[in-house]
C-alpha positions as CSV (number, residue, x, y, z in Angstrom):
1,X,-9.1,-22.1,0.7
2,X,-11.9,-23.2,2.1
3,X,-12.3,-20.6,5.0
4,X,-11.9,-17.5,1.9
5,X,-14.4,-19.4,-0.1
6,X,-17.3,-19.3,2.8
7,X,-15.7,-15.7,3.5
8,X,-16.8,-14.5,0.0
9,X,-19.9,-16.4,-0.7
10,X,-21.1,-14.5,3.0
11,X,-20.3,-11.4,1.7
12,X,-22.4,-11.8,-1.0
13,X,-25.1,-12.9,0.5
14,X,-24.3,-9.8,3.2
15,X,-24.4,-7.1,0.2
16,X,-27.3,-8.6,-0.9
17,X,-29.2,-7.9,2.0
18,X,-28.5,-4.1,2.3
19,X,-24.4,-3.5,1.3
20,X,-23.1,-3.6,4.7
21,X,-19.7,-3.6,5.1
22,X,-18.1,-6.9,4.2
23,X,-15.5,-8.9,6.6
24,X,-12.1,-7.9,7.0
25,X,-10.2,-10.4,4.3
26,X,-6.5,-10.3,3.7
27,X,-6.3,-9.6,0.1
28,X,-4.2,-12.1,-2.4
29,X,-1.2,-10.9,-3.4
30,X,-2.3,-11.7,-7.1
31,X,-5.5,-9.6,-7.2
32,X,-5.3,-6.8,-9.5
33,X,-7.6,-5.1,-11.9
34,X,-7.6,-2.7,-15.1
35,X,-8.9,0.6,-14.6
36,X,-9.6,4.0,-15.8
37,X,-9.8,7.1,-14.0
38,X,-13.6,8.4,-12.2
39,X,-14.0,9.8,-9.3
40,X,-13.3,8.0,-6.6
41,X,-10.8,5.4,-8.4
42,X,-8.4,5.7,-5.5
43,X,-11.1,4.6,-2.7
44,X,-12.4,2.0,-5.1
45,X,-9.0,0.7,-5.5
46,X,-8.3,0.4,-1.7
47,X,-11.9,-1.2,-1.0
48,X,-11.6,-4.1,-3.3
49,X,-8.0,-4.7,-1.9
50,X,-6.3,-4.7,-5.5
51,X,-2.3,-5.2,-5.0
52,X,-1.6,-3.7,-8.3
53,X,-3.6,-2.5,-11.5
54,X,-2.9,-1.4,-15.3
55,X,-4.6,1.2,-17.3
56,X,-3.6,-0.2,-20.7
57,X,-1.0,2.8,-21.0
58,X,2.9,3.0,-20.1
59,X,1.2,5.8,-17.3
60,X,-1.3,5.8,-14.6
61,X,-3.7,8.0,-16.9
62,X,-4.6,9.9,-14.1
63,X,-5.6,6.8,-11.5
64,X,-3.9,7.4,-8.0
65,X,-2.5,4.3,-6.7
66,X,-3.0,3.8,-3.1
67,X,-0.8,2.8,-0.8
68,X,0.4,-0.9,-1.3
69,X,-0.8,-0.9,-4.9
70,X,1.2,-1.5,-7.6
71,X,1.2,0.0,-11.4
72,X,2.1,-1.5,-14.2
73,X,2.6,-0.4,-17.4
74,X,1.9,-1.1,-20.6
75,X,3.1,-0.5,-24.2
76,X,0.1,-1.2,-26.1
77,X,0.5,-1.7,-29.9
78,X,3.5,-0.3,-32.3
79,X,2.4,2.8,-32.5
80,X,3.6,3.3,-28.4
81,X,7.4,2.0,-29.3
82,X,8.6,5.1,-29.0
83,X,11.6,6.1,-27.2
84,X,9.2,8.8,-24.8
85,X,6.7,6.1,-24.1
86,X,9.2,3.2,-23.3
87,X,10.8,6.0,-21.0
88,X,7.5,6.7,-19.2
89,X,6.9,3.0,-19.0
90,X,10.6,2.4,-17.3
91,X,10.0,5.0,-14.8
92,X,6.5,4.1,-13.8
93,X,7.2,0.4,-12.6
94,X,9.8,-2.5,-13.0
95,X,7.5,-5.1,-15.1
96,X,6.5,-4.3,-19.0
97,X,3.1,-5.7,-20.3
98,X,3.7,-6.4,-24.0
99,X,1.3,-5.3,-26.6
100,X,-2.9,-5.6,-26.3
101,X,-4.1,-8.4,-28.4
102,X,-2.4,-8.0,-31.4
103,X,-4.2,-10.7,-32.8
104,X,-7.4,-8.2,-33.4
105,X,-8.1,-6.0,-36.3
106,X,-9.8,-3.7,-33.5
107,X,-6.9,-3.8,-30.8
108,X,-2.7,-3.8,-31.5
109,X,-3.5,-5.8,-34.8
110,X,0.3,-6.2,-35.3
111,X,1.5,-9.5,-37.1
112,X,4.1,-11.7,-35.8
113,X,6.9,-10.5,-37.6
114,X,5.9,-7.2,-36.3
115,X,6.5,-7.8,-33.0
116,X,9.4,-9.6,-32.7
117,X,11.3,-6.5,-35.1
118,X,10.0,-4.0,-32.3
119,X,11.2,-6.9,-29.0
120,X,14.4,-5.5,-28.8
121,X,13.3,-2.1,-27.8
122,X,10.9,-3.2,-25.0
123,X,13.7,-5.8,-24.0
124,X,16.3,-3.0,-23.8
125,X,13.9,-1.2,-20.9
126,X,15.8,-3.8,-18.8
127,X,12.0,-4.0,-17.2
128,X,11.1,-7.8,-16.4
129,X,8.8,-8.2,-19.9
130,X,5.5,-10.3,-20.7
131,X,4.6,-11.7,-23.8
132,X,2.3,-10.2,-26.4
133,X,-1.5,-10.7,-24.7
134,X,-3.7,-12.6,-27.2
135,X,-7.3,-12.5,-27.1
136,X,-7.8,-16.4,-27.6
137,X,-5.6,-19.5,-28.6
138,X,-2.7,-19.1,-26.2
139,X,-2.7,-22.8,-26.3
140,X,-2.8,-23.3,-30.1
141,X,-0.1,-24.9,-31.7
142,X,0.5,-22.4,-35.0
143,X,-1.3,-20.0,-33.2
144,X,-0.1,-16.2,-32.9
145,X,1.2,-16.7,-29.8
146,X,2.5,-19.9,-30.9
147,X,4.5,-18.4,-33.4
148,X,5.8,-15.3,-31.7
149,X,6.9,-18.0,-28.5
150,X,9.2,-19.8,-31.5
151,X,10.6,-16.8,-33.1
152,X,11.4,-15.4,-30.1
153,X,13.6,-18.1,-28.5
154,X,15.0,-18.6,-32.5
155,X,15.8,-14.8,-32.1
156,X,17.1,-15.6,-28.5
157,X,14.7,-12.2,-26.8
158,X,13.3,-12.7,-23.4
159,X,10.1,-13.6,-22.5
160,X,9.5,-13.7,-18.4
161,X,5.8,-14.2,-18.4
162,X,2.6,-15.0,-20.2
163,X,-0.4,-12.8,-20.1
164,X,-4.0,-14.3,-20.8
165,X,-7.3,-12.5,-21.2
166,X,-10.3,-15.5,-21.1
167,X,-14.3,-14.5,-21.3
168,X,-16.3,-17.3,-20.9
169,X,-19.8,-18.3,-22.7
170,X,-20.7,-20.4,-20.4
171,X,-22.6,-18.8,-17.5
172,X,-23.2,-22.2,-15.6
173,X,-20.5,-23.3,-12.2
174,X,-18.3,-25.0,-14.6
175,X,-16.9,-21.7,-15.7
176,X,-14.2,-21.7,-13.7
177,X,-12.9,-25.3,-14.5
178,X,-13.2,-23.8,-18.0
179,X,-10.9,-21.4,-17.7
180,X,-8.7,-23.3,-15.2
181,X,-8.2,-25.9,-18.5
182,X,-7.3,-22.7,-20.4
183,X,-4.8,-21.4,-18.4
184,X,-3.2,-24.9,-17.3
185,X,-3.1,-25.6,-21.2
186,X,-0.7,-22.5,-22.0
187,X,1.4,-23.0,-18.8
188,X,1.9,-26.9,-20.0
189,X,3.1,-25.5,-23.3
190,X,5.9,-22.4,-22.5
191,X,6.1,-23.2,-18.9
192,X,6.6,-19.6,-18.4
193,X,5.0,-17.9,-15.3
194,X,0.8,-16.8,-15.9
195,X,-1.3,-13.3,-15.6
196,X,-4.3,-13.5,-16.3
197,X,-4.6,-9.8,-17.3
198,X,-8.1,-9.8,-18.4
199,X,-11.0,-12.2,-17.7
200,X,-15.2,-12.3,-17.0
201,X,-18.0,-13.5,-18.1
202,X,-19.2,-12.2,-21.3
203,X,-20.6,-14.2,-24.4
204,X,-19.4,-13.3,-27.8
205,X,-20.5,-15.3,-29.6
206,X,-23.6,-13.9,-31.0
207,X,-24.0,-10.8,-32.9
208,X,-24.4,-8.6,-29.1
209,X,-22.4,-9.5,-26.5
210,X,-24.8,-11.6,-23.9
211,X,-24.3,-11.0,-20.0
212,X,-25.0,-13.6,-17.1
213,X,-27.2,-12.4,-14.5
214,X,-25.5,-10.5,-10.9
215,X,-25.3,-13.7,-9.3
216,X,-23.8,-15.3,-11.8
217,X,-21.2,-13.0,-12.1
218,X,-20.8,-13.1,-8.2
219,X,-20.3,-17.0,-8.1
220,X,-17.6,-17.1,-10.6
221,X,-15.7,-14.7,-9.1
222,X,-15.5,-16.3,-6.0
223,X,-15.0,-20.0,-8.0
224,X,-12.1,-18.3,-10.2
225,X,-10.2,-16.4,-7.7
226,X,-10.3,-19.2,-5.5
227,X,-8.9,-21.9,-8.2
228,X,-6.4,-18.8,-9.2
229,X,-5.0,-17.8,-6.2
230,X,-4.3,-21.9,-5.6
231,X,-2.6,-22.2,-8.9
232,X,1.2,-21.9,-8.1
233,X,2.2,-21.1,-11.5
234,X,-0.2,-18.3,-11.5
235,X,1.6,-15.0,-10.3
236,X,-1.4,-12.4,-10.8
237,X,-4.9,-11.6,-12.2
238,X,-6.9,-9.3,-12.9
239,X,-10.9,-8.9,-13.5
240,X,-12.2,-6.9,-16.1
241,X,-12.6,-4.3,-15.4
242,X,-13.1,-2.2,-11.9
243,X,-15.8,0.7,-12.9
244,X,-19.3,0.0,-14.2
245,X,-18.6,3.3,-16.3
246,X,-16.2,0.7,-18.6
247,X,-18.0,-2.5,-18.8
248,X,-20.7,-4.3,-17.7
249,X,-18.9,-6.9,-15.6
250,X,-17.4,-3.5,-14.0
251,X,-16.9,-4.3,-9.8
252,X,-17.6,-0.9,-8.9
253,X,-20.2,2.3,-9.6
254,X,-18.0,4.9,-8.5
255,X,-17.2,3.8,-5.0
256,X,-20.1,1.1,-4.1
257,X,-19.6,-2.4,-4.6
258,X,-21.9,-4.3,-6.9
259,X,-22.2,-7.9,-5.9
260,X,-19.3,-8.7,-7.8
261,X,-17.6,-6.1,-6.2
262,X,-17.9,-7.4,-2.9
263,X,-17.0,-11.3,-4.0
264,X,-13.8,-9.9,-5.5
265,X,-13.2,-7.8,-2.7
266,X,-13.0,-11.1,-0.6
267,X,-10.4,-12.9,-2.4
């Protein structure tokens, strides 16, 4: 741990002074990211050493996976329970993510009951199958989550893993601790494996969302893949998101590395 953490701070420090290439890292097994197509998706892919990557769709949506990178779909809210997109799902990988924050009016905004009447369907892919993604209160007793965890074992459906988005308000180094309480917090609860399928730093807690500053960004990358990739109950994450084009706390402007880029590109 110690060796990757002086590893990604120097790259950094190295893109910072003129993006010259970084070291050679062996990538974690866990790394991932969400992305959308641009060009050059497939190099940017490759560079930043993800081992597998969702577009928030049951299909690659036009990415091209490089070699050694795994896809995996999605069925996103009720409306994609359909026996064509569960199909497409089945034959573009072997693990299902449930469902995109149903807990939002603006995302799956499905309730509870909802849900577990559409499980059987997503069960019946056969496909190993996370849990619904919350945006917040994984941890929550009575909370969506909460209640779809204890439906579904009254209900006896499967649930293989728990998948986490986390954007911290707190630009400062204890970021990482913060969302190492998060994500230790849900795992103490179901005791069910963890992706972490979204996560950054972003503040929402104003009326705009407020951004930390490049090096900001850079540091808690390297502090949270580091504390993630030595979390044993932690199978995969993923940043949010890999192009620029998407968010701000994008990795990548079309196939250059922003600092964050290169710190995730070392883990």
């Amino acid at each position: 741990m110690k060796l990757r953490k002086i590893l990604a701070t120097a790259a950094v420090v190295v893109a910072a002074l003129g993006g010259l290439s970084a070291p050679a890292v062996a990538a974690s097994a866990k790394k991932g990211v969400s992305a959308a197509a641009f060009s050059g998706v497939t190099t940017a892919l490759s560079d930043v050493g993800a081992r597998w990557f969702y577009t928030w769709a049951s299909d690659t949506r036009g990415v091209t996976a490089p070699s050694g990178t795994e896809f995996v779909p999605m069925i996103w809210g009720s409306g994609s329970v359909t026996a064509a997109e569960l199909a497409k799902a089945k034959a573009s990988g072997t693990t299902l993510l449930a469902f995109n924050e149903p807990d939002l009016a603006g995302q799956a905004n499905m309730s509870v009951d909802t849900a577990l009447n559409l499980w059987p369907q997503l069960q019946n892919t056969g496909m190993r199958l996370s849990a619904p993604a919350v945006a917040y209160g994984g941890d929550t007793p009575g909370g969506w989550l909460d209640r779809f965890m204890s439906g579904a074992a009254a209900r006896g459906y499967r649930v293989d893993f728990i998948p986490l988005h986390w954007y911290g308000g707190d630009f400062s180094t204890a970021a990482a601790g913060q969302l190492q309480s998060y994500v230790q917090a849900v795992y103490n609860r179901y005791h069910r494996p963890i992706w972490v399928t979204e996560y950054a730093l972003i503040d929402f807690s104003g009326s705009t969302p407020r951004y930390p500053s490049s090096a900001q960004q850079a540091d808690f990358v390297t502090r949270s893949t580091s504390m993630l990739n030595g979390l044993s109950f932690v199978e995969r994450y993923a940043w949010f998101s890999l192009s620029t084009s998407t968010t701000q706390t994008g990795l990548y402007t079309g196939t250059t590395p922003n600092a964050s880029g290169v710190a995730y590109r070392a883990a």
